[in-house]
N, C-alpha and C positions, 0 to 999 in steps of 0.2 A: 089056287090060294084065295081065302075071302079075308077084305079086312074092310074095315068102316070106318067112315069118316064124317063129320059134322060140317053141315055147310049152312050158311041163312037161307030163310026163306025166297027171296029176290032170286040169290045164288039156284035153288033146288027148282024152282019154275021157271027158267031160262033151260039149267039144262031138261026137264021134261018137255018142252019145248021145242027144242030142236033134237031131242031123241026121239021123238015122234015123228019129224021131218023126215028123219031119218029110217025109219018106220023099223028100230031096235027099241029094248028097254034101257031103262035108267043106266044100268049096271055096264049094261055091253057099251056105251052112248060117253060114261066116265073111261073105260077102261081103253076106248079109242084116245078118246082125249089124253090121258096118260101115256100111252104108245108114245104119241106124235108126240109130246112134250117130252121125254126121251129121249126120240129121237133128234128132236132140237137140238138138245145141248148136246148130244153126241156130238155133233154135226159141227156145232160153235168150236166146241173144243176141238175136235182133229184141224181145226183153222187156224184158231189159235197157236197150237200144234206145229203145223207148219211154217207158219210167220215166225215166231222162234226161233226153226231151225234154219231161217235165211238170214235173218236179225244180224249187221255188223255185232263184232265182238265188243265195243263199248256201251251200244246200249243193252244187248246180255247181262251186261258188269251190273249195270244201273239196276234193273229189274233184277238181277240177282242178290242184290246189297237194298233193294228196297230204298233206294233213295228217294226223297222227297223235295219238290219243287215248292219252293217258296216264293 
């Protein structure tokens, strides 16, 4: 799949920069980058995930009802 995205200048020579480091093109160099940022938040969230499902049932309620602390 190709899809394009607009970045600044600063941004585009940083990563050509360490795409070279890395001795891939531009292309292959973002679409790691993306992997791993993916993978991130997968990662966050099944954490998340699980804390929930240990979570006492009152603060459930809380986060369930979106309550707010003032």
């Amino acid at each position: 799949m190709r899809f394009q995205i607009n970045v600044g200048d600063a941004l585009q020579d940083k990563i050509d920069k360490y795409a070279e480091m890395c001795g891939v093109t531009r292309s292959s160099f973002c679409a790691m980058l993306i992997s791993q940022g993916i993978l991130a938040y997968e990662k966050s969230f099944e954490v998340i995930d699980s804390l929930k499902d240990s979570m006492p049932d009152k603060l459930k309620e809380i986060i369930k009802n979106d309550v707010k602390f003032e």
